[in-house]
C-alpha positions as CSV (number, residue, x, y, z in Angstrom):
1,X,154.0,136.0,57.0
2,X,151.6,133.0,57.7
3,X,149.0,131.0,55.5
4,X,145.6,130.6,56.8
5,X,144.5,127.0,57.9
6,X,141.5,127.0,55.2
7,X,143.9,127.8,52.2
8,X,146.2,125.7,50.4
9,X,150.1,126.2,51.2
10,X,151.6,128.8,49.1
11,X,155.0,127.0,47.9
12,X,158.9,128.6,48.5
13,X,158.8,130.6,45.4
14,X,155.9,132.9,46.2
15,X,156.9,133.2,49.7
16,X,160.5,134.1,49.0
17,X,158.7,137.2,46.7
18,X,155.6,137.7,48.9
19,X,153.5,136.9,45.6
20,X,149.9,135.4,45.9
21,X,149.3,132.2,45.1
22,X,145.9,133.1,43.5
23,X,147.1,131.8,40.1
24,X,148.6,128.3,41.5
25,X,145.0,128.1,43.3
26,X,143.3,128.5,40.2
27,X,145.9,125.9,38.2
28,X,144.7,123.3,40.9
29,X,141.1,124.1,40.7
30,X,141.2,124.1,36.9
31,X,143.3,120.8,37.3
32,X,141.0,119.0,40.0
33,X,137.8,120.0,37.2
34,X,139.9,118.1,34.2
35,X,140.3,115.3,36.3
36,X,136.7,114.6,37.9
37,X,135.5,115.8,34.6
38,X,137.9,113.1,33.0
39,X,137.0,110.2,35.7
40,X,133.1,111.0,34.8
41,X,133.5,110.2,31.6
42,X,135.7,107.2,31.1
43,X,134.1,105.2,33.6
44,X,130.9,103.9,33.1
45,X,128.3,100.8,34.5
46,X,127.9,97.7,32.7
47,X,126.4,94.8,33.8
48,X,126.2,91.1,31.1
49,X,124.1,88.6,32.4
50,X,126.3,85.0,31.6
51,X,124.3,82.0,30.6
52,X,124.1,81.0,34.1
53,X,122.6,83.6,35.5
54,X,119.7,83.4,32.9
55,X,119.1,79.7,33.7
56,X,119.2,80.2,37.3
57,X,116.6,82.9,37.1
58,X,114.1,80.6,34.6
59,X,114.5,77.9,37.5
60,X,114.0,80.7,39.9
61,X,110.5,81.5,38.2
62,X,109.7,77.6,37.4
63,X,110.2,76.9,41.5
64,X,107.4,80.0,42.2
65,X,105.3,78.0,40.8
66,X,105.8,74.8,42.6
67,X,104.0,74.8,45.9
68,X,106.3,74.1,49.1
69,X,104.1,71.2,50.2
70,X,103.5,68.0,48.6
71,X,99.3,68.0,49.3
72,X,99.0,64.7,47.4
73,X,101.9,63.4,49.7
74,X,100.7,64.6,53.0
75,X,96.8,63.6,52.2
76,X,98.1,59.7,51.6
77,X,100.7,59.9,55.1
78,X,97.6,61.2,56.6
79,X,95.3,58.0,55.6
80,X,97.9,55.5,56.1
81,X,98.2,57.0,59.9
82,X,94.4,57.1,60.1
83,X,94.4,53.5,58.6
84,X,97.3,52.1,61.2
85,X,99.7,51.2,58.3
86,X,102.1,54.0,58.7
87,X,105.5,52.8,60.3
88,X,106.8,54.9,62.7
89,X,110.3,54.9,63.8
90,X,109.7,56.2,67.4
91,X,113.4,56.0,68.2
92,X,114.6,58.0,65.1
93,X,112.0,60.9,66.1
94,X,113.6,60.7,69.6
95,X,117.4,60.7,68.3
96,X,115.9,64.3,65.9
97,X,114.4,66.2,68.7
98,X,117.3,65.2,70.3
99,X,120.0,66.6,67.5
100,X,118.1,69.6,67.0
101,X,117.7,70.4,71.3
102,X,121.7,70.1,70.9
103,X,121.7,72.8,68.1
104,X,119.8,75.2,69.8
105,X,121.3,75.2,73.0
């Protein structure tokens, strides 16, 4: 007597009497159902949003509508060069080019 690979193991009693194991099969299958039928159920998504979250989106939203570059600041840097009164630090912009070559590499 042997089981086939694709079926479930019969256990010792219905081998010892040569029974089929059609009714155990069907017990599992009916089992298996109650359980993913159970687990579909029970569970289910929730998501809360703390008080956090909601401020971080409104600063979110406020910082869209900030621009990323100062134009006011750049305009005035830009007239002070023109003009000759804008300090420049040309060791400091040597020592940065100098850090970031380090990074990259």
């Amino acid at each position: 007597m042997t089981n086939s690979i694709n079926s479930t193991p019969r256990n010792q009693t219905d081998i010892q009497s040569g029974q089929s194991n059609k009714t155990s099969k069907a017990k599992v299958v009916t089992d298996t159902a109650e359980k993913v039928q159970t687990v579909s159920t029970s569970t289910a998504d929730t998501v809360s949003i703390t008080g956090e979250a909601s401020r971080i989106r409104e600063l979110q939203s406020s910082l869209a509508n900030v621009p990323d570059i100062d134009l006011e600041k750049v305009e005035s840097i830009k007239k002070e060069i023109a003009s000759g009164n804008y300090p420049i630090d040309h060791e400091r912009i040597a020592g940065n080019l100098l850090d970031l070559e380090k990074i990259l590499s």
